[in-house]
C-alpha positions as a Markdown table, in Angstrom:
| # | Residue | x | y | z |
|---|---|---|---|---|
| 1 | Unk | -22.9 | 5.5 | -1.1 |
| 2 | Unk | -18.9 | 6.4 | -2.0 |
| 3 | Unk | -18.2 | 7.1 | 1.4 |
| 4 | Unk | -19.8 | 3.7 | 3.0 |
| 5 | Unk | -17.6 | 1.9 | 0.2 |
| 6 | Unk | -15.0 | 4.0 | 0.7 |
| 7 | Unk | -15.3 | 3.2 | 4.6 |
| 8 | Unk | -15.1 | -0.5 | 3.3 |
| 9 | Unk | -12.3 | -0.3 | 1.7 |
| 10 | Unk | -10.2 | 1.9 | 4.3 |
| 11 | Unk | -11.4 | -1.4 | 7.0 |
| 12 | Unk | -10.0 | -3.8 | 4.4 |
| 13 | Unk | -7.1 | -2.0 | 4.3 |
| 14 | Unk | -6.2 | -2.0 | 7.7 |
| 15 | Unk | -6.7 | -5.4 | 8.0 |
| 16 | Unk | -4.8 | -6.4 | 5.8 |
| 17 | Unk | -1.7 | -4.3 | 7.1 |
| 18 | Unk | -2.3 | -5.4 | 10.2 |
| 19 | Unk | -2.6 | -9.2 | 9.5 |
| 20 | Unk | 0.9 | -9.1 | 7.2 |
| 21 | Unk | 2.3 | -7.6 | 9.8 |
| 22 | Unk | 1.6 | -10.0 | 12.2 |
| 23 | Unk | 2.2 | -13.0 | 9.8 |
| 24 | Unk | 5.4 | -11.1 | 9.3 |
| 25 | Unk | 6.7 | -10.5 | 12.7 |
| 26 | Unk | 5.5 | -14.2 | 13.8 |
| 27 | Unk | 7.7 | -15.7 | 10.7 |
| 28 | Unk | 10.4 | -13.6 | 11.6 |
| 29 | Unk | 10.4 | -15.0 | 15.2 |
| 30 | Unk | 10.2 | -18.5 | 14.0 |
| 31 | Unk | 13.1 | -18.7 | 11.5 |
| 32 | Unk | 14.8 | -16.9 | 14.3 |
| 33 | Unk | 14.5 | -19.1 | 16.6 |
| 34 | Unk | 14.9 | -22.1 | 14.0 |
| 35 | Unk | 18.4 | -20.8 | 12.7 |
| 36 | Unk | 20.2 | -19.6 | 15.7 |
| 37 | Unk | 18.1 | -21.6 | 18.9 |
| 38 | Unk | 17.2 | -25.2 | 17.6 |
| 39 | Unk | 19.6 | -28.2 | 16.7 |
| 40 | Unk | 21.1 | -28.5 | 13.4 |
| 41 | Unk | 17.9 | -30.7 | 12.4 |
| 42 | Unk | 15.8 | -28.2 | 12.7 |
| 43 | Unk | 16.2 | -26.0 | 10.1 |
| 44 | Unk | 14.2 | -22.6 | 9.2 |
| 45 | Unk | 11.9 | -22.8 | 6.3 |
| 46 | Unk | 13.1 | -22.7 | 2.8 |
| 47 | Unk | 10.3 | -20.2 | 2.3 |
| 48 | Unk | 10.1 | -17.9 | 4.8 |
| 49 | Unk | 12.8 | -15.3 | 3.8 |
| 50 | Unk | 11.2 | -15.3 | 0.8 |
| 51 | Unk | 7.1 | -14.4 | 2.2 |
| 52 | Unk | 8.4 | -12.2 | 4.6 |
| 53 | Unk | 10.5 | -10.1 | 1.9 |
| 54 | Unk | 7.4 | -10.1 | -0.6 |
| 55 | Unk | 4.8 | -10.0 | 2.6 |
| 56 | Unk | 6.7 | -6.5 | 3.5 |
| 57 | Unk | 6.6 | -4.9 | 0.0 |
| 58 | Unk | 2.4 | -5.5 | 0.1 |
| 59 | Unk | 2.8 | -3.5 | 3.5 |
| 60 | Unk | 4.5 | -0.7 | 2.1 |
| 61 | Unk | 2.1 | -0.1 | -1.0 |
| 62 | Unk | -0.8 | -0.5 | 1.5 |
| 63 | Unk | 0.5 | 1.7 | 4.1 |
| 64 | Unk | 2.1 | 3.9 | 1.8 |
| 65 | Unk | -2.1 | 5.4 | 0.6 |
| 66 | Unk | -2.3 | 5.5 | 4.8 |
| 67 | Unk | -0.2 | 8.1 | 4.6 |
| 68 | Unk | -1.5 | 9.9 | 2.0 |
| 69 | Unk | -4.9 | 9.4 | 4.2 |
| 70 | Unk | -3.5 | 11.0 | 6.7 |
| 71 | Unk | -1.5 | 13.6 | 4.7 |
| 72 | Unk | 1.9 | 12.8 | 6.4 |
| 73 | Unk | 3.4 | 12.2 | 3.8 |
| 74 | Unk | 6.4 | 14.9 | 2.8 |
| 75 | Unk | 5.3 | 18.3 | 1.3 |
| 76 | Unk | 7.0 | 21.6 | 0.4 |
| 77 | Unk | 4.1 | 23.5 | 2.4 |
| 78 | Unk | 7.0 | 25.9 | 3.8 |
| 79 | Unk | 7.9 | 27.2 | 0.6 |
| 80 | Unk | 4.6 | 27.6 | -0.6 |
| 81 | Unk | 3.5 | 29.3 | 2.3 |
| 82 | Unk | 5.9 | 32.1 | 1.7 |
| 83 | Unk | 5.7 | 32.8 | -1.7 |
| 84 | Unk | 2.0 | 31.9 | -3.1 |
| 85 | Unk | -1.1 | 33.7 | -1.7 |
| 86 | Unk | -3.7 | 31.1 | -0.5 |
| 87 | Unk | -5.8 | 30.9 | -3.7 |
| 88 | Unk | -2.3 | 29.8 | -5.4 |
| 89 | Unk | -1.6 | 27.7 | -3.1 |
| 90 | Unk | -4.7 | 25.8 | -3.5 |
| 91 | Unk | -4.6 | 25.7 | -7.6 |
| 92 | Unk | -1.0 | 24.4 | -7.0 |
| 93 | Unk | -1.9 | 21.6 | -4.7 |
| 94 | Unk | -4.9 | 20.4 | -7.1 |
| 95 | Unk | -2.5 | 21.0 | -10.1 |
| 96 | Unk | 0.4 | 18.5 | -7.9 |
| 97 | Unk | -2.5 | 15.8 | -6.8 |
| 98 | Unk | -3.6 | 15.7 | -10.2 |
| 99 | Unk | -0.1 | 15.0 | -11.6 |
| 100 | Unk | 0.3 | 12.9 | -8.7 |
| 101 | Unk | -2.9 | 10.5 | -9.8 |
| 102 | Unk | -1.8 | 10.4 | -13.4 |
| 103 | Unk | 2.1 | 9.2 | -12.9 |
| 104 | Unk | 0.3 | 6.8 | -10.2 |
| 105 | Unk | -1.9 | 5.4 | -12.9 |
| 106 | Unk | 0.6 | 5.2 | -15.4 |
| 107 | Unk | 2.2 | 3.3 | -12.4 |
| 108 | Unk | -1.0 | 1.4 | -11.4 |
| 109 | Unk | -1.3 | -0.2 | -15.3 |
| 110 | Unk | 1.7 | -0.5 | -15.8 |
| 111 | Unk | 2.1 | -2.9 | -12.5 |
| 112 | Unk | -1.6 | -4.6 | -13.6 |
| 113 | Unk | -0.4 | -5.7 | -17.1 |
| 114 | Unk | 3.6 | -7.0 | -14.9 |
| 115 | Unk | 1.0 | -9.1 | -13.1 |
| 116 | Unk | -1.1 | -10.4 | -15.8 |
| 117 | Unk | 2.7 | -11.2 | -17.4 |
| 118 | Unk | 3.4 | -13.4 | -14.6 |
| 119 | Unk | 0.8 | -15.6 | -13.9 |
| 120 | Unk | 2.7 | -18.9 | -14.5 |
| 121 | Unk | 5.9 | -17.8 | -12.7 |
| 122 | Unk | 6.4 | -19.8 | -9.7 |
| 123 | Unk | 7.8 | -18.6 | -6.1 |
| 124 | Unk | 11.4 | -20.2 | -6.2 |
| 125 | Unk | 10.5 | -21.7 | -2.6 |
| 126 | Unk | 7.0 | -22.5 | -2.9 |
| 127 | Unk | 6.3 | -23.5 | -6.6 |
| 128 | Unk | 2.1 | -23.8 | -5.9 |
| 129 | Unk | 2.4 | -20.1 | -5.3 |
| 130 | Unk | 2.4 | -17.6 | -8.3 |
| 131 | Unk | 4.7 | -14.8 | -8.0 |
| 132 | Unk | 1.7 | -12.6 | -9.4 |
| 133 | Unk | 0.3 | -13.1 | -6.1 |
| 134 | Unk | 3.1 | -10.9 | -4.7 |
| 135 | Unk | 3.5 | -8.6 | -7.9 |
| 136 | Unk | -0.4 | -7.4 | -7.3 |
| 137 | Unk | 1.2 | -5.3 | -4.3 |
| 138 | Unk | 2.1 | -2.7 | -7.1 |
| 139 | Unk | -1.5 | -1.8 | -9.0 |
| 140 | Unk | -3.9 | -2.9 | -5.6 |
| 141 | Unk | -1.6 | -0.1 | -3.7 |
| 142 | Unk | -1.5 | 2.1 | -6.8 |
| 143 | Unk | -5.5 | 2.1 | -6.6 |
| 144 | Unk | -5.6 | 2.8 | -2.8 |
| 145 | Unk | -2.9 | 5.4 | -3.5 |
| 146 | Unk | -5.1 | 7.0 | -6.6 |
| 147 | Unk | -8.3 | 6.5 | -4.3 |
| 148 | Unk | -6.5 | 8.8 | -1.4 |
| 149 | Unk | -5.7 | 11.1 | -3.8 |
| 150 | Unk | -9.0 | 11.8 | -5.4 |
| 151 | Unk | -10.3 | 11.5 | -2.1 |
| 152 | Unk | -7.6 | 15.2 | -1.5 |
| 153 | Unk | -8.3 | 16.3 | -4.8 |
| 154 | Unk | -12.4 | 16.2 | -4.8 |
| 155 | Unk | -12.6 | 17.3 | -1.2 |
| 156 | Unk | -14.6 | 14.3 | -0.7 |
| 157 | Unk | -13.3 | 13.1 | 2.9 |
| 158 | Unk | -15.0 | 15.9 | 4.4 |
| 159 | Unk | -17.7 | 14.2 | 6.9 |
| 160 | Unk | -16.7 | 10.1 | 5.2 |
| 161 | Unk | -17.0 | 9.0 | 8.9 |
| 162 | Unk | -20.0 | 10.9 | 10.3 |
| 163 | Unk | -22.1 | 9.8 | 7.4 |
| 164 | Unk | -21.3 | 6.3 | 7.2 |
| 165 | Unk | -22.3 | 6.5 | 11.4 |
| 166 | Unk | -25.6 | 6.8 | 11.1 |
């Protein structure tokens, strides 16, 4: 049952990566072509800069636990290769993921209770839009972060896609 959610949430994931970028590169294109291409009436939207810059933080958190996914994410495996023996090695990594979850929960609430904070704060560009909107990037890629990390830490990646398969 984890691993089908699990498999869920991974397809949500890259989705939604993929549809900000999009949104993201097509916005960039159009106030592009609106600021240096077009007449002086048509000017680039008042918003855009904004979305784009708050559309591109969401990509990082979300692409950030991608990495993690696909562990290529910067590690001092060389100098623990020479100087612990394998069983170390293994108790340090647990004990580094584990460390790793907590400071990324401390993270994750703090981030949630940020976003509960700002619920009335208005985009300066687009007051119908709530800045929380954008703020969520912080604990929603702190809990795919902490869900790729267990995921490491519990060994429990080991046959996710051949299960949810069949």
């Amino acid at each position: 049952m984890f691993k089908k959610i699990y498999w869920i949430l991974d397809k949500i994931r890259s989705v939604a990566i993929i549809g900000m970028l999009g949104y993201i590169v097509i916005l960039s294109f159009v106030q592009i072509v609106l600021r240096y291409f077009t007449s002086a009436d048509l000017k680039p939207f008042a918003w855009g800069d904004e979305i784009i810059r708050l559309m591109a933080i969401w990509v990082a958190f979300l692409a950030a636990s991608v990495g993690v996914k696909q562990e290529s994410h910067l590690s001092v495996q060389f100098f623990l290769d020479r100087f612990l023996s394998e069983s170390q090695m293994k108790i340090a990594k647990k004990c580094a993921t584990a460390v790793v979850i907590a400071a990324l929960a401390a993270v994750t609430y703090a981030g949630a209770m940020h976003v509960m904070k700002n619920t009335t704060n208005m985009l300066q560009n687009l007051p119908d839009i709530t800045i929380a909107w954008f703020y969520a990037a912080v604990p929603v890629g702190g809990f795919y972060l902490i869900l790729e990390y267990a995921v490491q830490l519990f060994g429990w990646k080991d046959g996710a896609e051949e299960e949810v398969g069949k």
